[in-house]
Structures are given as C-alpha cells and as structure tokens.
N, C-alpha and C positions, 0 to 999 in steps of 0.2 A: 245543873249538869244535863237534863234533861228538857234542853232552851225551845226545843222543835214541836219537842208534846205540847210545851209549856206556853201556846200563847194561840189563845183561842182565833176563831175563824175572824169575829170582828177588828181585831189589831191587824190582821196581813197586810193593811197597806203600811205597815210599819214597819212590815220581816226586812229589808233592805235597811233602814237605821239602826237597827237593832243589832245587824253584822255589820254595821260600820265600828258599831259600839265595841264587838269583841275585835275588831280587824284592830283597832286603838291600843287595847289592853295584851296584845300582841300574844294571842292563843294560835300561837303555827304546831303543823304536826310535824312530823319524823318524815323523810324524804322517802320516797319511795327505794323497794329492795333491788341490788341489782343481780340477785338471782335466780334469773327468769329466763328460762328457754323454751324453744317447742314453737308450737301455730296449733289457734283455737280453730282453725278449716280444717285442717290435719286432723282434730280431735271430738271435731262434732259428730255425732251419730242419731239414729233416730229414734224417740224415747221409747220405741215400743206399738205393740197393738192402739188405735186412737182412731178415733172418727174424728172429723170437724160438724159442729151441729149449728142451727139457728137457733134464736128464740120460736117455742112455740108455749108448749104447754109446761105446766110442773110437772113430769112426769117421768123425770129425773133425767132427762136431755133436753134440760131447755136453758140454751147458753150463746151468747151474741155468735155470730158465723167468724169469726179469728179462732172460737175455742176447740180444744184438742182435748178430749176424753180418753184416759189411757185406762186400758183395761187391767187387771190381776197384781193388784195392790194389796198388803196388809198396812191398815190406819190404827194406829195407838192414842186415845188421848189420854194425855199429860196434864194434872192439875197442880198451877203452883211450884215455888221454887224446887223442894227437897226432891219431889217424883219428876221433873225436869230434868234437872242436874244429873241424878244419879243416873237418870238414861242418858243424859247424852256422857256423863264421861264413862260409864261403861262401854258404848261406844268408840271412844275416842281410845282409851284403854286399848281397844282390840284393835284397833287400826293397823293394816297390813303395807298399804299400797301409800293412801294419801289422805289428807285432813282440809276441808275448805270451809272455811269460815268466814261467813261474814254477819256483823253488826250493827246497830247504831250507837251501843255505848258499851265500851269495854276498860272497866273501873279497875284502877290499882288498886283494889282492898281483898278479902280475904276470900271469895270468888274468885277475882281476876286473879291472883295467885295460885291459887289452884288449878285455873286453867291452865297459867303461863309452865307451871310445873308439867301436868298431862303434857302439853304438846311439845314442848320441852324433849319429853323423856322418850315421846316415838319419832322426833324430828333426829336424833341421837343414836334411833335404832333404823335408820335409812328411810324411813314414812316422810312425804311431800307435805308441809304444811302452811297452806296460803291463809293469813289472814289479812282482811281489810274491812276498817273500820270507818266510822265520822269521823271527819277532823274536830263536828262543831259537837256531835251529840257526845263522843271521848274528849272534849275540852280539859277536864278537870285532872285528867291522865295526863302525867307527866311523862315528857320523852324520854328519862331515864327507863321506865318500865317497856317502851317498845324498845329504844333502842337494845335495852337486854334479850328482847325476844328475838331481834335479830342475831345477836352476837349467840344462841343456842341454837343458830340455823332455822330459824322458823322466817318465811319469806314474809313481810308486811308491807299493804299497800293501803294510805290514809285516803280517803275519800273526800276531796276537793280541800286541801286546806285553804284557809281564805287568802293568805300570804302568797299561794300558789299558782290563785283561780281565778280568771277574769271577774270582776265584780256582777256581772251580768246572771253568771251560774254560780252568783253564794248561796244564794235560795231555794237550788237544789239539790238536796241532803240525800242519804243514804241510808232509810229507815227500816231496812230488812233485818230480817235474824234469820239468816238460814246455814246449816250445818250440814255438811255431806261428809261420809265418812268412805272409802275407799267405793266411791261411787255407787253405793249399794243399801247405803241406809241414809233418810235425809230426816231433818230436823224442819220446823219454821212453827213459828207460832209469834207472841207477843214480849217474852220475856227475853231480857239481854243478858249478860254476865257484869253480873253486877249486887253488892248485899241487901239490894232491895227485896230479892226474892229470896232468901235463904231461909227464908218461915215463911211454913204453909197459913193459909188466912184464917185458918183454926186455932191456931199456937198463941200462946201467952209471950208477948217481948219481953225480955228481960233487960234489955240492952236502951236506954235513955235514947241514944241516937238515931234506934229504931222505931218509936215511939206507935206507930203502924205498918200491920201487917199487908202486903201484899199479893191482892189476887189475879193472878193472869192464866194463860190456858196455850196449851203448844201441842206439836204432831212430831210424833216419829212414823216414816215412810219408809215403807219397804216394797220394792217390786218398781218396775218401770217408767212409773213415775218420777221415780228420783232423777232421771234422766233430764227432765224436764228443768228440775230443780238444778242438776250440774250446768246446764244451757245457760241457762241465769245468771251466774254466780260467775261463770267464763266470759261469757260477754260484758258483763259488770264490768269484770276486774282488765279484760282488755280495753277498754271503751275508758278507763279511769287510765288505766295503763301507757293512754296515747300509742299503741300497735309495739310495746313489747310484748313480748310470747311470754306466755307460764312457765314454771317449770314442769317438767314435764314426768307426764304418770299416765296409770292407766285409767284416762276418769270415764271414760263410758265403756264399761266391760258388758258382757251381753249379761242382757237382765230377765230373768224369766221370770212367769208370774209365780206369787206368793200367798195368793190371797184369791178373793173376788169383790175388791172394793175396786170401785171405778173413780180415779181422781183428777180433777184439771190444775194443772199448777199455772195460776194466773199473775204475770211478773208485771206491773206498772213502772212505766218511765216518766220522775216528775220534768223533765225540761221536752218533753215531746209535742208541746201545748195540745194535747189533744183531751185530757182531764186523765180520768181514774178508768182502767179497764177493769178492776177490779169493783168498784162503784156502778160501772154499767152493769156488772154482771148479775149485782144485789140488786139493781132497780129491772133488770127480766126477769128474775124468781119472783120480785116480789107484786110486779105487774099482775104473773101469772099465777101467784098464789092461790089455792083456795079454800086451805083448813087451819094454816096455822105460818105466823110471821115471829119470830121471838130471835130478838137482838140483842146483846149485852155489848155494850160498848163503850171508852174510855175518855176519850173526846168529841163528844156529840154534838156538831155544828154541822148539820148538812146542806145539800146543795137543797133548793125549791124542788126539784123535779122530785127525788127523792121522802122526801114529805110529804109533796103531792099524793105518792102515791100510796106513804101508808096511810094514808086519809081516807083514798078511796075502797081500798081493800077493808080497811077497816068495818067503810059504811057498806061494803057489800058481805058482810059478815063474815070474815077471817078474822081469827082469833090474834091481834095483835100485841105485842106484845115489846115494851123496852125498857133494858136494864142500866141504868145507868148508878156512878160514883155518887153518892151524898155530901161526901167531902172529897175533891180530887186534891190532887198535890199542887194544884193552879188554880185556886178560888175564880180565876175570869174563866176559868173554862166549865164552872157549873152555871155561871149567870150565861156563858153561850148556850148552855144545854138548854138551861129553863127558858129561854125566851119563846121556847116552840113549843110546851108542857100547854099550854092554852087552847091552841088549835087542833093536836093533837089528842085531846083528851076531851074536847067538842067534839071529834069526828070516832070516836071509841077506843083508840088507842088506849092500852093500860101502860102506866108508866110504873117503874117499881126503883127505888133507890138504893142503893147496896148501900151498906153502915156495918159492915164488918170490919172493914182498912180498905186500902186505898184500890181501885178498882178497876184495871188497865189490861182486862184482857178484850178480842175484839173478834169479837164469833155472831154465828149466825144460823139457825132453824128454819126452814119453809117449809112445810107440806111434811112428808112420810119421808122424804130422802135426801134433802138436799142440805148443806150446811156448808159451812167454810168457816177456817181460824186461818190467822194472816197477823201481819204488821202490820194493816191500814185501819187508822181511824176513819170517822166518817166526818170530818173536818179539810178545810180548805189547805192543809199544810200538805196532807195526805193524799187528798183530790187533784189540787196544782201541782204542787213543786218536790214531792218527796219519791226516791223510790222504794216499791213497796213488795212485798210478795202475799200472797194467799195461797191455800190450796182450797178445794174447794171439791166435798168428799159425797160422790152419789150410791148412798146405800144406806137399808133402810133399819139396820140394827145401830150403823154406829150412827144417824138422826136420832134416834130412840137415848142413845147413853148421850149426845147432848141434848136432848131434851129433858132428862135427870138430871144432869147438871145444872141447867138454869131451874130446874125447880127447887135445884139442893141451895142453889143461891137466892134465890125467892126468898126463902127461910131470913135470909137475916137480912130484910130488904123492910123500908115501908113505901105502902104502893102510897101514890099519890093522887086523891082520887079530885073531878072536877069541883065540887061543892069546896071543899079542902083549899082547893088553888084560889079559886073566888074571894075566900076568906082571908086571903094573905095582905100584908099591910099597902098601903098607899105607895109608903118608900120601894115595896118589892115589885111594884107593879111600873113603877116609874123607871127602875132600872132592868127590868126584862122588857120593857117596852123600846127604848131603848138599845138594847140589845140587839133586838130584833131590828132595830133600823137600820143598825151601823151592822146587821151585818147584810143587808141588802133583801130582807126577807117579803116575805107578802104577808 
C-alpha cells in the first residue's frame, strides 16, 4: 500500500518498472471531480508578517534566501495516531467555510471511514471539502469508496493516476499530508489516514493484523502561517487540476497572530529536477549547527552532501544524533540506513534504533530553536521525485518539547555503538557494503 516509502534509495533505478508493474495490474483512480469553480489568482493572498533570510548562522534565521518566516504562529505537537486524529477531526468537526485535504494514502478501513463520515456530514452542512489524494500511495483503495465521497458532495482530485499520466511523470507522487480547515487552522506532519496509526506506540495490539504499533509525529498550526500551507495545497490541486478552478470559499481570510512562534512552511516539487528544498534547508541548519543535531527519521538513505556534513559537525563537536526504525515495514530500507552506520559512527555520530513498532515519523532538532516535522524522508524518493511539505518551527520552547520527545524515544531505542558494528557478521558487512554501492555512496 505504501509502494513510495517502500523502496529504498538503492532500487530508484527501478521506480519506472516497478509502475510499469502496477500500470499492468490495472490500479487507475477515480476521475477527477467536476465541481470546481473560482481562480487560484483570485484567491491568493499574502501569508502574513515574513521576512525572506539567507543561510547564515543557527540563530534561528538561518534559512536558504527563497525562505519566508512568518511571524505570530501557535505550534501544537501531536504524538501518534489517537492525539492526531482527535485533533484533526475535532477540527474538521468545527468546520465553517471549507475542508482541504490532501494525502498520500487514504485507506477504506476504519480511519478512512471515519473521515469519509466527518467530511461527509460538513460537506451536507454547505462546508467546501477538496480532497486529493495518490493514485499510487491510495492503490489499495477501491473506487467504490471515492466514488461515494463524491456522491456526499465532497470534491476529489487523484494525483497522477498512472492510466492518466504521461509515463514520464509516474515517478512523481504526492507525498504530503497536509489539512487546512476553513483557512485558519493547518495540519502536516508524517501520518496519513489510515489503521496504521490508530494505537499510540505505547498501546498493547490486540488486533493480529496490527501485529505493530506505529510511531509518527504531526503539527497543528494556527496563525499566518497557515496561509502558506493553503498556497500549497491550491497550487497542488490546480497544477494536478490542469487550470480548472476550486471551488470556491473563503480560503485566505485575514489571519492574525495567535502565538509568538515563527514558522517557515517549506513545500517541495518532486518533478522540478532541482532536488529537495526541504533537504537544502536541513543541510544549512546543520552546516551551521553548533550544540546539537538530533534526527529521527523513517527512511534513511541520504544524499552524500548531507552525510558529509553530519560528519563534520560531528567532528567539530556538536552533539549528533540519529534515530532511526530497527525493524521498518521495508526490510531494504534498514540495510539502505545501515550502510552509512560505519562512517557515521567513525566520525561521532550516535546512532540509536527505535524497537518499540514501526518507526515513520520525520523530524528534526538543531541548536536551541530550530526543528521541523514534514512528509520528507531523507531518501532519494523524497529528494528526486515526491512532493512533500515541512514546516519548519523557530522557537525555542517548542525545540525544548522536541527535544523530550526524542529523548522519550531514546528510551526504547538501542543505541548502536562503533565496537558493536565492527563486531557484526561477515554476511552483514557484505550486504551494507554493498549497499552502499548500489547506492552511489562514498
């Protein structure tokens, strides 16, 4: 179901057979809605108070010269399915104006009904609700269930199906989760709508099918940033849309501040070939780091540069730090991780293994204030060809509560230390060796 997570950095030159394989087995989506009116020029606005900054220093504006700091934010973070959920459908719940959603996997089971119910029952009460989904990440989702979201009035727009899409742009997907709710409160983080998340990674399964718990991590936004977030999500869905219009609401009402968190909402285009803006962003904090680098992330195959540089940082003594899956739900995507565990842990990098369940949230700590939770892994799916969102939150209380939280995940980790790796079998050294070839490493 989840084909896009699922195939480490060293396979990509295979992602184009790989959709020849499902383009065969004839997984098309649901056509696009034709209840779409309005103009996204008509509708843009501008997100608010914002600076544009360069890379300079960590000192909580240090951010490539494209990026847009918007001032008078409140940031929530969200752990895991159940504290997820219930925020965003109490959200959705309250819904006045309009609902936008978008995903990369949105599952007929007992989630997805739930949602299809919420949006359902404000699309009912006059509420505008656009969703748009993967064709390839909601494979498993049968047309019956969109086609019912449509027949409740809820507008849906599939995101490239392969049957639909020049063979050229199968490869790039739609890996966002982001939720805006009457332009005024935004969602993003790493969990989709789906029974994967519906136990937090504490919880005992009781359910055989769920055999493991999953842990991911998401943001509820409030204040002018979300602005940023609706820009996204409108340009997405016209760009997918081929220049029909939305329908139409009030999606950029004025927004005043809420908070005093400062947030960049950083959206990557994977067919842009220019790579990962959201990637560049992590490689200028962590250039500039100078107290602390602490990563948790779910598919870990990164670019060289990126390596490089926790290397350096490392050896100039910042406290580094990465959390990765023990077991993920893609066995090739821990021998991509471990192929770097060598170099990395020569140059001080602490590696730490999560072994609670399965491990798929994608965050980030630097220094006193900088962090970001998003949809981008740090893999070549995410980097080339997917699009992705982050936000990416400068302040220096909520650094502090994700910094609790990867220590709260620390706890049921084992770190993996050099002596330990050295000691590993012949066979494990031949296949992270390996690894590391086929994926083009140093």
């Amino acid at each position: 179901m989840k084909i896009f997570e699922r195939i480490s950095v060293f396979t990509s030159q295979l992602v184009s057979s790989v959709l020849v394989c499902l383009l065969v087995s004839g997984c098309s989506g649901p056509t696009d809605s034709e209840k779409i009116t309005g103009d996204l020029a008509n509708m843009t606005a501008s997100p608010g108070p914002h600076s544009r900054l360069s890379p300079a220093t960590n000192d909580g504006r240090s951010f490539p010269s494209d990026g847009a700091v918007i001032a008078g934010n409140r940031v929530e973070l969200l752990i895991d399915g159940p504290e997820t959920y219930d925020a965003m459908f109490a959200a959705i719940n309250g819904a006045e104006d309009h609902i936008n959603l978008e995903t990369f996997i949105l599952a007929d089971d007992q989630v997805g009904r739930r949602l299809a119910d919420a949006l359902a029952e404000r699309a009912a009460n006059g509420v505008v609700v656009n969703v748009c989904y993967d064709a390839v990440g909601s494979m498993s989702t049968g047309d019956d269930y969109f086609n019912e979201l449509k027949s409740r009035g809820i507008n849906i727009l599939a995101f490239h199906p392969l049957m639909e899409t020049e063979p050229g742009d199968w490869h790039n997907r739609n890996h966002r989760k982001i939720l805006i709710v009457d332009g005024e409160t935004g969602f993003t983080g790493g969990l989709n709508f789906t029974e994967n998340y519906r136990f937090d990674s504490e919880s005992a399964v009781s359910e055989a099918r769920f055999d493991e718990s999953w842990r991911d991590t998401h943001l509820k936004i409030r204040g002018p940033a979300v602005a940023a977030m609706q820009e996204a999500f409108l340009t997405n869905w016209m760009d997918e849309a081929e220049g029909r219009p939305v329908a139409q609401a009030d999606y950029f009402p004025d927004l005043k501040a809420v908070g005093n968190q400062e947030v960049a909402i950083v959206a990557a285009t994977g067919d842009d070939e220019l790579g990962s803006t959201v990637v560049d962003y992590l490689i200028s904090a962590v250039k500039n780091a100078s107290s602390r680098i602490w990563i948790t992330q779910a598919y870990f195959a990164p670019t060289d540069e990126l390596v490089d540089e926790l290397e350096v940082a490392a050896r100039r003594g910042v406290d580094v730090r990465v959390l990765l899956p023990q077991e993920s739900d893609v066995d090739i995507a821990e021998l991509a991780a471990r192929a770097h565990y060598s170099d990395l842990l020569e140059a001080g990098v602490r590696i730490f293994e999560y072994k609670s369940g399965i491990l798929h949230a994608k965050t980030a700590v630097i220094d006193e204030n900088w962090s970001t939770v998003g949809s981008s892994n740090l893999d070549v799916l995410s980097i080339e060809f997917n699009n992705e969102l982050n936000a990416i939150v400068l302040d220096r209380n909520f650094a502090e509560r994700m910094a609790e939280t990867f220590l709260q995940d620390s706890r049921n980790t084992d770190e993996i230390t050099a002596d330990q790796w050295e000691e590993r079998s012949l066979w494990s050294k031949v296949k992270h060796g390996s690894a590391k070839l086929l994926q083009g490493g140093h």
